[in-house]
Backbone as CSV, one residue per row, in Angstrom:
resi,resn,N_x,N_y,N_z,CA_x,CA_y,CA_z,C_x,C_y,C_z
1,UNK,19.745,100.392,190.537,18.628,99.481,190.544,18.192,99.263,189.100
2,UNK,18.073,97.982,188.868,18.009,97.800,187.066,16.414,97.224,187.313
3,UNK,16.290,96.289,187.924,14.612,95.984,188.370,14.156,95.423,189.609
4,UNK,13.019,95.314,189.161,12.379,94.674,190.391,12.828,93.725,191.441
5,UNK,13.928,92.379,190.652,13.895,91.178,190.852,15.253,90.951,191.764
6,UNK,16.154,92.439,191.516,17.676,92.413,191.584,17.816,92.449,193.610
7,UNK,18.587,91.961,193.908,18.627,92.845,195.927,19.029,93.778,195.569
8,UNK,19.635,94.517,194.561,19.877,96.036,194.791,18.144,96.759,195.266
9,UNK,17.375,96.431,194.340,16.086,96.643,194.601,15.373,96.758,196.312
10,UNK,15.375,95.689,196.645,15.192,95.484,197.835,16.090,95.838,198.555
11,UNK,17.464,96.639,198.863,18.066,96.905,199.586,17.857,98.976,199.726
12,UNK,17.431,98.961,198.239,17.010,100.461,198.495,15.595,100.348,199.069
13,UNK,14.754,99.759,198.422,12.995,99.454,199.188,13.158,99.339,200.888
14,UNK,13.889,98.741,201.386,14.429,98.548,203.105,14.542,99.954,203.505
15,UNK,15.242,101.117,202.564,16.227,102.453,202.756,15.245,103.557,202.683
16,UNK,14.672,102.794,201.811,12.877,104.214,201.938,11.995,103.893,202.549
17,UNK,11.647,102.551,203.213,10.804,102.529,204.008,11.167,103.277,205.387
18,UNK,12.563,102.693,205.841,13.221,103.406,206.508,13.298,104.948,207.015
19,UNK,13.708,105.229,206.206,13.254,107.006,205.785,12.116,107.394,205.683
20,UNK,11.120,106.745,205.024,9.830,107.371,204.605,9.000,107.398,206.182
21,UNK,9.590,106.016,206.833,8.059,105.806,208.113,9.324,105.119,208.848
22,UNK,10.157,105.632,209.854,11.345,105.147,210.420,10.348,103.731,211.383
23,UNK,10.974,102.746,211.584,10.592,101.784,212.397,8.795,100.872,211.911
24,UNK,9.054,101.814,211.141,7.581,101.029,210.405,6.526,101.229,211.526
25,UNK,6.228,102.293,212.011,5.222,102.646,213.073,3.905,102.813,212.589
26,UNK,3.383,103.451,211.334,2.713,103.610,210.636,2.053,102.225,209.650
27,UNK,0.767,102.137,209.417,0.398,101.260,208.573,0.026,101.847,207.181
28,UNK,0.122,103.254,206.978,-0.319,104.170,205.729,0.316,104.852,205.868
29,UNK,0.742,105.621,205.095,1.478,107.152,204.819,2.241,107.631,203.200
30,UNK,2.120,108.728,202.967,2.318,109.130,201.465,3.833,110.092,201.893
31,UNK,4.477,109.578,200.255,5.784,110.039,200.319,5.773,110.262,198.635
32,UNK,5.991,111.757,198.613,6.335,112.344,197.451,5.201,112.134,196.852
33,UNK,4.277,112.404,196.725,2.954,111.604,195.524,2.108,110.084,195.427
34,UNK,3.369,109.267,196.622,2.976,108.037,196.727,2.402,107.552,198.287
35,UNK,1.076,106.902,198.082,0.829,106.291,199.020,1.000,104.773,199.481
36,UNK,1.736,104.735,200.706,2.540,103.702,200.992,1.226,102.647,202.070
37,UNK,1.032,101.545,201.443,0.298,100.529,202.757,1.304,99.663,203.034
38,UNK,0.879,99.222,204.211,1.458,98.020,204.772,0.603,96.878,205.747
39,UNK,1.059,95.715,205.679,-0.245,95.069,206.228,0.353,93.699,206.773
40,UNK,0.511,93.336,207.744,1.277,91.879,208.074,0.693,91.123,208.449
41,UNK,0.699,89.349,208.113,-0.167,88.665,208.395,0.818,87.756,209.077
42,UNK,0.495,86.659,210.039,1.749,86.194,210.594,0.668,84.985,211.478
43,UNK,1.601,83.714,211.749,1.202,82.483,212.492,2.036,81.996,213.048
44,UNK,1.776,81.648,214.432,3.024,80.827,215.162,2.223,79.562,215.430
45,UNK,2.979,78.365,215.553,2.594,77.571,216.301,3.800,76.643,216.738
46,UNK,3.150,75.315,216.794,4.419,74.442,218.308,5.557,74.265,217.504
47,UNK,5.602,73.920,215.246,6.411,73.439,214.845,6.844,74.490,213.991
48,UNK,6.307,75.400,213.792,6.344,76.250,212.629,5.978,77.865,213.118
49,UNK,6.317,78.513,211.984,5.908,79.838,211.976,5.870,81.150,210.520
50,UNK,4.978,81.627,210.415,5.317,82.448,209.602,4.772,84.044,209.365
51,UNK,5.567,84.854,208.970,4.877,86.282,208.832,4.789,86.697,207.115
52,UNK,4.088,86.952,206.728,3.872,88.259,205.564,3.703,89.563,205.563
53,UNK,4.878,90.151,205.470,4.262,91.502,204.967,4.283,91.857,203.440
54,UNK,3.215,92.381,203.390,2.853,93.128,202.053,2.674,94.727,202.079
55,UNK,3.373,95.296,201.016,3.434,96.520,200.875,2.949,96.932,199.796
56,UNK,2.075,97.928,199.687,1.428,98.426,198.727,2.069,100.004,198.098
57,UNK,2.478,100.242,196.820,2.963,101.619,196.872,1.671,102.113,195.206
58,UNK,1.428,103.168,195.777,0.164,103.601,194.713,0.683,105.034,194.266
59,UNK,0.367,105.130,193.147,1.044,106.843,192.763,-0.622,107.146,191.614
60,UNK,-1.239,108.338,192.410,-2.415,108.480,191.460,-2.509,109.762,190.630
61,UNK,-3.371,109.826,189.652,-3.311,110.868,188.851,-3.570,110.153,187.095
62,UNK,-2.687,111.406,186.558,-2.369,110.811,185.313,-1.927,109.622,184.876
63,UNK,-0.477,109.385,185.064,0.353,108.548,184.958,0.054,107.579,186.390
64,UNK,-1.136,106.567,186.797,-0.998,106.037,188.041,-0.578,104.904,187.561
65,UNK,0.605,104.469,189.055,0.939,102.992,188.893,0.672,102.427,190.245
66,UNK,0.681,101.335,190.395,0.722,100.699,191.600,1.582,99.089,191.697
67,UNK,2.097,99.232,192.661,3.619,98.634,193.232,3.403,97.365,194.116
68,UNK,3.342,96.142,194.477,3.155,95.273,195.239,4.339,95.066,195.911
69,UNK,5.179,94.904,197.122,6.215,94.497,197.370,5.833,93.364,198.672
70,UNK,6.017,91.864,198.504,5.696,90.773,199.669,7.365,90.492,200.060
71,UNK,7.432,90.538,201.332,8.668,89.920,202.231,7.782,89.057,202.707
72,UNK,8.582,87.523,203.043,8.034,86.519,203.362,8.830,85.822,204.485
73,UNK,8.848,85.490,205.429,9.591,85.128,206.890,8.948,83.721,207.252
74,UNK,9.909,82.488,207.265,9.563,81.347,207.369,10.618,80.891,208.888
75,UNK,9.827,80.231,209.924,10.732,79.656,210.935,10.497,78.485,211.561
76,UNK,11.222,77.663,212.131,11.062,76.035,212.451,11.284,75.717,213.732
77,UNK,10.563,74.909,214.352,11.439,74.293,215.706,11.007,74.878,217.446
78,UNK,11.307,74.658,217.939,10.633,75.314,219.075,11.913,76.755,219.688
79,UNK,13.620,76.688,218.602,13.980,77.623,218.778,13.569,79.092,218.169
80,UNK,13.032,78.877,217.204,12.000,79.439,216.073,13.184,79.902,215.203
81,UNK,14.285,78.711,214.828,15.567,79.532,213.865,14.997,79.893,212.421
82,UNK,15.223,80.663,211.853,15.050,80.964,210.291,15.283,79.887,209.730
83,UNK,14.274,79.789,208.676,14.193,78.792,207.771,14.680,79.357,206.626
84,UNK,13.376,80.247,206.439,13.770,80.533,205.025,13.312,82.263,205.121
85,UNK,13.599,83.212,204.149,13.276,84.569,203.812,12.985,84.674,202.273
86,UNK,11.957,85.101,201.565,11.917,85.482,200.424,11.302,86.827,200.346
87,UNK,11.338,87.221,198.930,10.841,88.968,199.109,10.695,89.021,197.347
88,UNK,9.814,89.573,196.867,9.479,89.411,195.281,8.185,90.969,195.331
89,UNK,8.681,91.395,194.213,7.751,92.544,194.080,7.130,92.486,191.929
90,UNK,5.747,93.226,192.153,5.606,92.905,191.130,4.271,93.841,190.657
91,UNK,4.586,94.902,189.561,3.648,95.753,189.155,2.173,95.549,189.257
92,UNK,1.402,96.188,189.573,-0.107,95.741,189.536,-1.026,96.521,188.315
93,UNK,-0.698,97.722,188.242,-1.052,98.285,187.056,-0.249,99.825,187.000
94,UNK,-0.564,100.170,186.160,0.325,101.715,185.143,1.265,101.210,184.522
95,UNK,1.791,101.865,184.084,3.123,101.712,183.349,4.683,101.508,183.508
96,UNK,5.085,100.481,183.472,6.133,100.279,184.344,7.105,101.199,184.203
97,UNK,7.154,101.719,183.138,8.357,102.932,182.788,8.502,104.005,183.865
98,UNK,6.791,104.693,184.255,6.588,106.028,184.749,6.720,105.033,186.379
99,UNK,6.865,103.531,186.883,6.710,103.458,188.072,8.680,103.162,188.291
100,UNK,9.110,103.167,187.456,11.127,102.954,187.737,11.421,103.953,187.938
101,UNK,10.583,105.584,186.854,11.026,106.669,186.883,10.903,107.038,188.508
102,UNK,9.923,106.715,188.777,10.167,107.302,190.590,10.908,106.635,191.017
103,UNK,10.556,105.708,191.183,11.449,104.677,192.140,13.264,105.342,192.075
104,UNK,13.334,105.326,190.304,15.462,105.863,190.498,15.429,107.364,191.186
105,UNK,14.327,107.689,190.385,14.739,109.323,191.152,14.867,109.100,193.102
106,UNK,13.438,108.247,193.114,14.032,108.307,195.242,15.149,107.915,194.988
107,UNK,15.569,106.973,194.292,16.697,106.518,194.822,18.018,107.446,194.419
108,UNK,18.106,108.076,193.916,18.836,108.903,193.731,18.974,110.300,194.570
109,UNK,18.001,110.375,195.065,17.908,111.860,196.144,18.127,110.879,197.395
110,UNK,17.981,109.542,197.605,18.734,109.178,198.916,20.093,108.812,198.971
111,UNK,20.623,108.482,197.773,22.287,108.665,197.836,22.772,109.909,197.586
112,UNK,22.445,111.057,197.370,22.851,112.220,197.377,22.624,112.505,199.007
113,UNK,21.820,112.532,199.783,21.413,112.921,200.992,22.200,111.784,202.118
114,UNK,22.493,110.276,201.719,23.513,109.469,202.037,25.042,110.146,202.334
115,UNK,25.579,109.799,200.881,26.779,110.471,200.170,26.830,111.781,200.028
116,UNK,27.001,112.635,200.133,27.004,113.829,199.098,28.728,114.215,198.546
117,UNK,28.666,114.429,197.465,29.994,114.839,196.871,31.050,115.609,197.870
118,UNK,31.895,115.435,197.438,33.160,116.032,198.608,33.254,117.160,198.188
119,UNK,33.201,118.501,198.643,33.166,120.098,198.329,34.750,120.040,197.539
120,UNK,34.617,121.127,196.431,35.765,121.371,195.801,35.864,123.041,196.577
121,UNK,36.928,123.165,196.116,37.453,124.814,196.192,37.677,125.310,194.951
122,UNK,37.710,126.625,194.830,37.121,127.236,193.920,37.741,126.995,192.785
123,UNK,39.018,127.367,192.971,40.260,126.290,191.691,39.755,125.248,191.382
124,UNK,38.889,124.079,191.986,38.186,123.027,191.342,39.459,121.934,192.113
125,UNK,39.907,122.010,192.871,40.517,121.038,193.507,39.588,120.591,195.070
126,UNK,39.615,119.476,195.258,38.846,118.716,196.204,39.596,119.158,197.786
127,UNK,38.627,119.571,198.109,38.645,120.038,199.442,39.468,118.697,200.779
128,UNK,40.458,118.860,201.425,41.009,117.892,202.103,40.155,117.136,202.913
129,UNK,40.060,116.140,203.426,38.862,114.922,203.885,39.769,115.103,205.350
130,UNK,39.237,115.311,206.672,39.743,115.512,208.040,39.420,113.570,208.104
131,UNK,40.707,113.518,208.842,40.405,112.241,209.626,39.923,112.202,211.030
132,UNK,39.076,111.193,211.707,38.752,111.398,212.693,40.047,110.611,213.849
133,UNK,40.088,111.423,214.721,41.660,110.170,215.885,40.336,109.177,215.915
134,UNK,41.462,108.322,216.109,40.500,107.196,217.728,40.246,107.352,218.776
């Protein structure tokens, strides 16, 4: 994840919400130091439709930052097909340095807990990978 703006971004942000509050059941909850909001605003009608969610991520203390993340859901027609999707996130205050530093580290303890390295043996040769039958 290089920033804010990239879908790598938003494809890990999907992966910790995920993890942090599975199914998004919760409208608050703190993960690691950070408190997570969420808040959806949404309209249907005969030609149109639309939802917002906004996510709030706050880290307090010393070093506090706080995190805005909006997904935006646009739909048309009386099948209600997708129109459009946008999603844009954007610092609100602290320091952006100390708010990436968390952000890579989650993201880095969820591809370790994803992935984890393939066990070596003690010689330092890689342990054989079992295939599964069909």
């Amino acid at each position: 994840m290089k920033n804010l703006a990239r879908p790598s971004f938003f494809r890990f942000f999907d992966l910790l919400l995920g993890t942090t509050n599975p199914g998004l059941k919760h409208s608050r909850w703190t993960f690691d130091g950070v408190e997570f909001t969420r808040e959806r605003h949404n309209f249907t009608g005969g030609a149109y439709g639309f939802t917002f969610e906004i996510f709030r991520m706050e880290h307090a203390g010393r070093r506090s930052w706080t995190l805005m993340v909006i997904k935006e859901y646009w739909w048309f027609g009386e099948e209600s097909k997708i129109a459009k999707t946008t999603h844009w996130a954007r610092p609100i205050r602290g320091k952006r340095s100390d708010m990436m530093n968390w952000l890579r580290a989650q993201e880095a303890e969820l591809e370790r807990s994803i992935d984890p390295k393939p066990k070596t043996y003690a010689k330092g040769g890689l342990a054989p990978q079992l295939l599964e039958s069909p």
